[in-house]
Backbone as JSON Lines, residues from 0, in Angstrom:
{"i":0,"aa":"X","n":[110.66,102.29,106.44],"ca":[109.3,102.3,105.91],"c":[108.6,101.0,106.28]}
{"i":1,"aa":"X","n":[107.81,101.2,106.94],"ca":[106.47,100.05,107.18],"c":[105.55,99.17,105.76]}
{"i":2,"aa":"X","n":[105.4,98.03,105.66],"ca":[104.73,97.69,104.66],"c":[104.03,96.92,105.27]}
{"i":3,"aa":"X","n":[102.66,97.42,104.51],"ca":[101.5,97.43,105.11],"c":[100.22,96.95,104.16]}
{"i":4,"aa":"X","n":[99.56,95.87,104.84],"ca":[98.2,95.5,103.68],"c":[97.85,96.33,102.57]}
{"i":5,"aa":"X","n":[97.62,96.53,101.77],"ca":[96.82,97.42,100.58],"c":[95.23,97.36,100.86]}
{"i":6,"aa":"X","n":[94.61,96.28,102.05],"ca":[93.56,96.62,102.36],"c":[92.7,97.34,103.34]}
{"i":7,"aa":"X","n":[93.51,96.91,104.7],"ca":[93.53,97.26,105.97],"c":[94.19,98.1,106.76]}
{"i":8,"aa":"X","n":[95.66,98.45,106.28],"ca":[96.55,99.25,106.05],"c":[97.33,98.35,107.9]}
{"i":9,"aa":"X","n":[97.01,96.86,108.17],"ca":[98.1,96.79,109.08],"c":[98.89,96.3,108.59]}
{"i":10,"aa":"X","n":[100.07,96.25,110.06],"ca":[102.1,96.2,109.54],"c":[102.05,94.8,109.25]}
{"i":11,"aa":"X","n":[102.81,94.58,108.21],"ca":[103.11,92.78,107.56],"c":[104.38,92.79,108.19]}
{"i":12,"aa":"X","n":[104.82,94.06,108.85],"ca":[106.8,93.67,109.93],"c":[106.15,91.99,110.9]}
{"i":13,"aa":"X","n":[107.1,91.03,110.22],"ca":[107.31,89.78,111.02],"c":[105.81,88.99,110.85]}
{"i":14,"aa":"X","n":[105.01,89.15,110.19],"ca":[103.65,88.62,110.28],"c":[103.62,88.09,108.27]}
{"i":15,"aa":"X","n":[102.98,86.64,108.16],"ca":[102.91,85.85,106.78],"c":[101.99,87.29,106.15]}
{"i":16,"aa":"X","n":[102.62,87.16,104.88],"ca":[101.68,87.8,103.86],"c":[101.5,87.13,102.7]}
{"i":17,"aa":"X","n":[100.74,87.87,101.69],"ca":[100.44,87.27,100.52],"c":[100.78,88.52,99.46]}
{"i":18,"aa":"X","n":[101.02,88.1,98.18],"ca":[101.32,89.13,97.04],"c":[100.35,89.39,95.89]}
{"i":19,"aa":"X","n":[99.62,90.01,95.58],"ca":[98.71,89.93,94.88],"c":[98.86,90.99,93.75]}
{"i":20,"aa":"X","n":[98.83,90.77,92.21],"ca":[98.26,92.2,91.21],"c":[99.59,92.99,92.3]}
{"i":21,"aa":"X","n":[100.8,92.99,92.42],"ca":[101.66,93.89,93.26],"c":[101.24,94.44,94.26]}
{"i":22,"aa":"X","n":[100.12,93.76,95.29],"ca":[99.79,94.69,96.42],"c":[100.11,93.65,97.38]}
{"i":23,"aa":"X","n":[100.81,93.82,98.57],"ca":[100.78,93.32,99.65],"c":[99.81,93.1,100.9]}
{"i":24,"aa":"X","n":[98.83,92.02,100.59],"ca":[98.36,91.62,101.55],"c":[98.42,90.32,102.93]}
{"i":25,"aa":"X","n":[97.49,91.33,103.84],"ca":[97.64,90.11,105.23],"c":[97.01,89.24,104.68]}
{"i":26,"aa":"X","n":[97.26,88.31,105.91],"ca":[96.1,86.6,105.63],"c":[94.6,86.73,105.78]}
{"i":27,"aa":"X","n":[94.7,87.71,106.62],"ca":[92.8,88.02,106.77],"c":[92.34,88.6,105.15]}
{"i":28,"aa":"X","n":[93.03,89.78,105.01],"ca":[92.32,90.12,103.59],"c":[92.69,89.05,102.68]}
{"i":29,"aa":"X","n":[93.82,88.68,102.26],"ca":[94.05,87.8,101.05],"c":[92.6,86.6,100.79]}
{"i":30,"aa":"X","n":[91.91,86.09,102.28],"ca":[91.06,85.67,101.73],"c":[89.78,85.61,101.8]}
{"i":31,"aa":"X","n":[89.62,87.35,100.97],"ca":[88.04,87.75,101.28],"c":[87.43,87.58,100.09]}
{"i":32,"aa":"X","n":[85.95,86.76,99.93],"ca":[85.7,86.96,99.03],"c":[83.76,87.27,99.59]}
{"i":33,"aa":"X","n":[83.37,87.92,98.15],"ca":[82.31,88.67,98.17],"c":[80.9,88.2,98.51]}
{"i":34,"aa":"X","n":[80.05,88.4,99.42],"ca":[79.29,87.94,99.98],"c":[78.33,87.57,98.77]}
{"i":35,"aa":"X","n":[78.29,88.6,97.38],"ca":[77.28,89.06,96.32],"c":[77.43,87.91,95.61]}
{"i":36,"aa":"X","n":[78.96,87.18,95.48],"ca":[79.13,86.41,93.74],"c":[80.04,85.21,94.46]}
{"i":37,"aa":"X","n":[80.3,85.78,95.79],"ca":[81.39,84.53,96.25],"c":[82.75,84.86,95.77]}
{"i":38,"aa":"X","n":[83.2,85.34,94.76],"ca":[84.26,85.34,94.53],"c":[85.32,86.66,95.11]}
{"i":39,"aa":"X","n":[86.53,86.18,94.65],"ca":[87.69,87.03,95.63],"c":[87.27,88.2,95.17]}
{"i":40,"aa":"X","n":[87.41,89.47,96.12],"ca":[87.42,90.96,96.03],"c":[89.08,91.37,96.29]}
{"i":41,"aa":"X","n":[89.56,91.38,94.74],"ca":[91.15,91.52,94.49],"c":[91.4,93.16,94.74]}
{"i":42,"aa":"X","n":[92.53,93.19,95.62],"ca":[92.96,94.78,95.88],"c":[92.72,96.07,94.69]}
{"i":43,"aa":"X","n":[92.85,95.73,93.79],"ca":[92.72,96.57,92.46],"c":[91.56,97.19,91.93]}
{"i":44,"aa":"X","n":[90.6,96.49,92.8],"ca":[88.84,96.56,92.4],"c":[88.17,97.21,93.37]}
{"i":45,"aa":"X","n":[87.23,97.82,92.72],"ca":[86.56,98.74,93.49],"c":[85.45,97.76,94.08]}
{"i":46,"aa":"X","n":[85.4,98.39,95.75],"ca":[84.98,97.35,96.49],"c":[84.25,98.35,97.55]}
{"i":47,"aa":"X","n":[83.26,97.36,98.34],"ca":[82.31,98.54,99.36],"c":[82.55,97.46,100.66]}
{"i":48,"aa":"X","n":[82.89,97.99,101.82],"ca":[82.61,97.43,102.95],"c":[81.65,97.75,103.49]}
{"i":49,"aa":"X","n":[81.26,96.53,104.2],"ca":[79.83,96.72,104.69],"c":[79.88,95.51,105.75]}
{"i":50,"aa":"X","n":[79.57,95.77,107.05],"ca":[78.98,94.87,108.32],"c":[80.41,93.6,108.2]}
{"i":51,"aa":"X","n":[81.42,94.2,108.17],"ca":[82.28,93.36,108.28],"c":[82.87,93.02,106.94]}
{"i":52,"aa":"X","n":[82.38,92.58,106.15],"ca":[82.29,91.95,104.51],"c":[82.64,93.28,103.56]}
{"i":53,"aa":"X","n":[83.53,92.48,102.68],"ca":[84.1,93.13,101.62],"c":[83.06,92.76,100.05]}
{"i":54,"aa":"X","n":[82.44,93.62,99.49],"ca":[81.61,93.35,98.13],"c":[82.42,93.78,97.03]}
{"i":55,"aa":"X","n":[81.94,93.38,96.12],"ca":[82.54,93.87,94.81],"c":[81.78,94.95,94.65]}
{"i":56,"aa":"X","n":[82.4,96.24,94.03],"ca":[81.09,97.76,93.95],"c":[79.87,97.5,93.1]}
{"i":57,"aa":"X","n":[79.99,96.07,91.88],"ca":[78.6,96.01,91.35],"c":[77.78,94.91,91.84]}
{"i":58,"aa":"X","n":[78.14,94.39,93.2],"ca":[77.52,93.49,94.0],"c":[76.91,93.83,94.97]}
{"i":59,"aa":"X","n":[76.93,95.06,95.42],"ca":[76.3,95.65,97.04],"c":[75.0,95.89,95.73]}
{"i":60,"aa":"X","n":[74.41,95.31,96.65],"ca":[72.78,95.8,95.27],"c":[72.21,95.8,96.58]}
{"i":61,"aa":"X","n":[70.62,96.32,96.2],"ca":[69.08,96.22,97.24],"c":[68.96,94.91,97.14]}
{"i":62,"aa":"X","n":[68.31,94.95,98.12],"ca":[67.68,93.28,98.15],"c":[66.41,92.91,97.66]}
{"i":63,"aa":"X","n":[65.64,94.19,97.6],"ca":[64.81,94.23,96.42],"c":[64.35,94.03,95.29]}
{"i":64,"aa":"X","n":[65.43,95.48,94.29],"ca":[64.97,95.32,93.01],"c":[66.46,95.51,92.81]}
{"i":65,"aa":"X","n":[67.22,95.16,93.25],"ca":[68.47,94.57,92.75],"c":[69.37,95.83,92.47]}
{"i":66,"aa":"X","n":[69.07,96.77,92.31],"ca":[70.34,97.48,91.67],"c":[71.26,98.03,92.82]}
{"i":67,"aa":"X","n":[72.67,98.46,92.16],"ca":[73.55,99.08,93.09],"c":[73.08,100.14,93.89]}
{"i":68,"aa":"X","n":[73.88,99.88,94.79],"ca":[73.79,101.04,95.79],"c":[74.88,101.63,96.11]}
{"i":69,"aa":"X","n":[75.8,101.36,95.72],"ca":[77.33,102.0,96.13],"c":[77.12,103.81,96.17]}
{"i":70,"aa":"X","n":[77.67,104.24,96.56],"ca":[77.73,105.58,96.79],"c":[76.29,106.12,97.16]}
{"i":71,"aa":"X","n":[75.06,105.61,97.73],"ca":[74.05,106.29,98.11],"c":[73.78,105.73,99.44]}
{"i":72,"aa":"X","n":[72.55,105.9,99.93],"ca":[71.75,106.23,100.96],"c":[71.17,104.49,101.04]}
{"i":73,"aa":"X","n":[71.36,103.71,101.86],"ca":[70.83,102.5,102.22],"c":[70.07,102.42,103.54]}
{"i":74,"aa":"X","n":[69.47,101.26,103.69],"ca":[69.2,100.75,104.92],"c":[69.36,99.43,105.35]}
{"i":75,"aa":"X","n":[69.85,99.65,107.09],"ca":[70.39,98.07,106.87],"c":[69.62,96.93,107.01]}
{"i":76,"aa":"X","n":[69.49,95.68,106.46],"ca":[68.75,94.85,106.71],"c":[69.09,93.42,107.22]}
{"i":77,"aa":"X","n":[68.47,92.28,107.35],"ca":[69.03,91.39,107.64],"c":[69.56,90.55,106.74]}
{"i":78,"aa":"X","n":[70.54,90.04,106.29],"ca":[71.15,89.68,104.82],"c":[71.74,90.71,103.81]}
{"i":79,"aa":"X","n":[71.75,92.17,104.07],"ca":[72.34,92.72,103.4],"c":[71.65,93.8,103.49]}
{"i":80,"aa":"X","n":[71.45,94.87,102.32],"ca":[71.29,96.31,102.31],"c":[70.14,96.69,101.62]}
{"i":81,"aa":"X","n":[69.1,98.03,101.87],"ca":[67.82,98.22,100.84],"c":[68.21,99.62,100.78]}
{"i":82,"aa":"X","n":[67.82,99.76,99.5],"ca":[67.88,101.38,98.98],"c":[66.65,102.03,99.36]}
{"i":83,"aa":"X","n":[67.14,103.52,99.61],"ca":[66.33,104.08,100.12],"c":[64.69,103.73,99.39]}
{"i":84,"aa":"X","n":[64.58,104.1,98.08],"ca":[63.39,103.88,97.09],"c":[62.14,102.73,97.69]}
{"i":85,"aa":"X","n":[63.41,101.57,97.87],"ca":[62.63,100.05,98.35],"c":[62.27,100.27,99.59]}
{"i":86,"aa":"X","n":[62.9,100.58,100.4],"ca":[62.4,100.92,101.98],"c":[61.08,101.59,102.17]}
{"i":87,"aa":"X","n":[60.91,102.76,101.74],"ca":[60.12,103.82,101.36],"c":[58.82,102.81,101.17]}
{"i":88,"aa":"X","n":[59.15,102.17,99.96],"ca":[57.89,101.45,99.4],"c":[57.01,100.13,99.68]}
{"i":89,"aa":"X","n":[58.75,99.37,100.7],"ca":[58.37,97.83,101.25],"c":[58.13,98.07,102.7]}
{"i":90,"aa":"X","n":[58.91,98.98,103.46],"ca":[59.21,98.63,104.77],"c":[58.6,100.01,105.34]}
{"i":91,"aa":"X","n":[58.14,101.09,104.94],"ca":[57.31,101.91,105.37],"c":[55.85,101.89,105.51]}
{"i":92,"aa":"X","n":[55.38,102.28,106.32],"ca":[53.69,102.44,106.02],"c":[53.56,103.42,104.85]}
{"i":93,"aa":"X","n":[52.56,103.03,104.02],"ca":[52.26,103.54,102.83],"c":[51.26,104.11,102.83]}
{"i":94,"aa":"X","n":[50.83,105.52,102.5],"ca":[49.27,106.0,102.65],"c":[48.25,105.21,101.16]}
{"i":95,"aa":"X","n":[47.61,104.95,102.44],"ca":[46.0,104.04,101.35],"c":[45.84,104.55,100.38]}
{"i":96,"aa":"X","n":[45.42,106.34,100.58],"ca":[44.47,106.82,99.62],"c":[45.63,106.92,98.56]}
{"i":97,"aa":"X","n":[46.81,107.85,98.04],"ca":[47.97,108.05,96.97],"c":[48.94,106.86,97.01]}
{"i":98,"aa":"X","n":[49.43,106.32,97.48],"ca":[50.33,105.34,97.65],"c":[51.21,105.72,97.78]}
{"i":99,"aa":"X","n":[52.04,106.97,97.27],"ca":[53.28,107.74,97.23],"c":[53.38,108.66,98.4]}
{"i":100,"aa":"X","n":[52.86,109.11,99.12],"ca":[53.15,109.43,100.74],"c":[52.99,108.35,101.52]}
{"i":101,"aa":"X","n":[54.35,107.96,102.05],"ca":[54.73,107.59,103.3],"c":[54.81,108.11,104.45]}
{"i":102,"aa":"X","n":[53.91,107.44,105.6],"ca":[53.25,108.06,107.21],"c":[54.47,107.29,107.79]}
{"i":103,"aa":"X","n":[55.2,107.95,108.84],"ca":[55.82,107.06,109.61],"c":[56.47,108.27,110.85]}
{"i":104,"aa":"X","n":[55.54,107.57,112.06],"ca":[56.01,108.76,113.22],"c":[55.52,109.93,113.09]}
{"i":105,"aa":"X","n":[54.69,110.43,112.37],"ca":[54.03,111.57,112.48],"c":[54.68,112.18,111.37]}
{"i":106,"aa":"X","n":[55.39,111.96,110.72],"ca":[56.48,112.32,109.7],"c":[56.23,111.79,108.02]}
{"i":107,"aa":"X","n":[56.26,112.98,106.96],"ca":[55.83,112.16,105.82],"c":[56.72,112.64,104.91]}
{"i":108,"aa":"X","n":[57.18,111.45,104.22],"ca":[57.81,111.27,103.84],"c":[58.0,110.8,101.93]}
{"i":109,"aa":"X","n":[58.23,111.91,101.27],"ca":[57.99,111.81,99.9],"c":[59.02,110.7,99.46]}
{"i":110,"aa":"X","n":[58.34,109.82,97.84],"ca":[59.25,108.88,97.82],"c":[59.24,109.17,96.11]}
């Protein structure tokens, strides 16, 4: 039997590891910590990858209006992630006359 990161799932055969909460991790994961709070994202915790970077699941927020985004529909940005809602409202053209139809490409888009 192979033993293998709890994060990445590569072989620790002949390569340093680390022991964590009973999970066996490599040296790359053992020291990831969260782009959101800075702190370690421990094997046991629910966690979102994203653009390389490991978050804590109540740290992937919009860059907006802050709230999570884990399990939905984002967009990517520079520094991190926007929920669909914020996009729609910051980064779309917005129609003048209602404010709530979004024009973009000939395409409209309810928000």
């Amino acid at each position: 039997m192979c033993i293998t990161c709890a994060l990445c799932d590569v072989s620790l055969t002949g390569q340093s590891s680390v022991k964590r909460e009973d999970a066996n991790l490599c040296i790359t994961c053992s020291s990831h910590k969260c782009p959101g709070c800075k702190r370690e994202v421990k094997p046991s915790q629910k966690k979102v990858e994203y653009n390389n970077e490991r978050w804590h699941d109540e740290c992937f927020t919009c860059l907006f209006c802050k709230h999570t985004i884990t399990c939905q529909p984002f967009f990517p940005s520079s520094g991190g992630a926007v929920c669909e809602r914020c996009h729609a409202k910051k980064l779309v053209d917005t129609c003048a006359v209602c404010d709530i139809v979004s024009i973009k490409n000939n395409m409209v888009v309810f928000v």
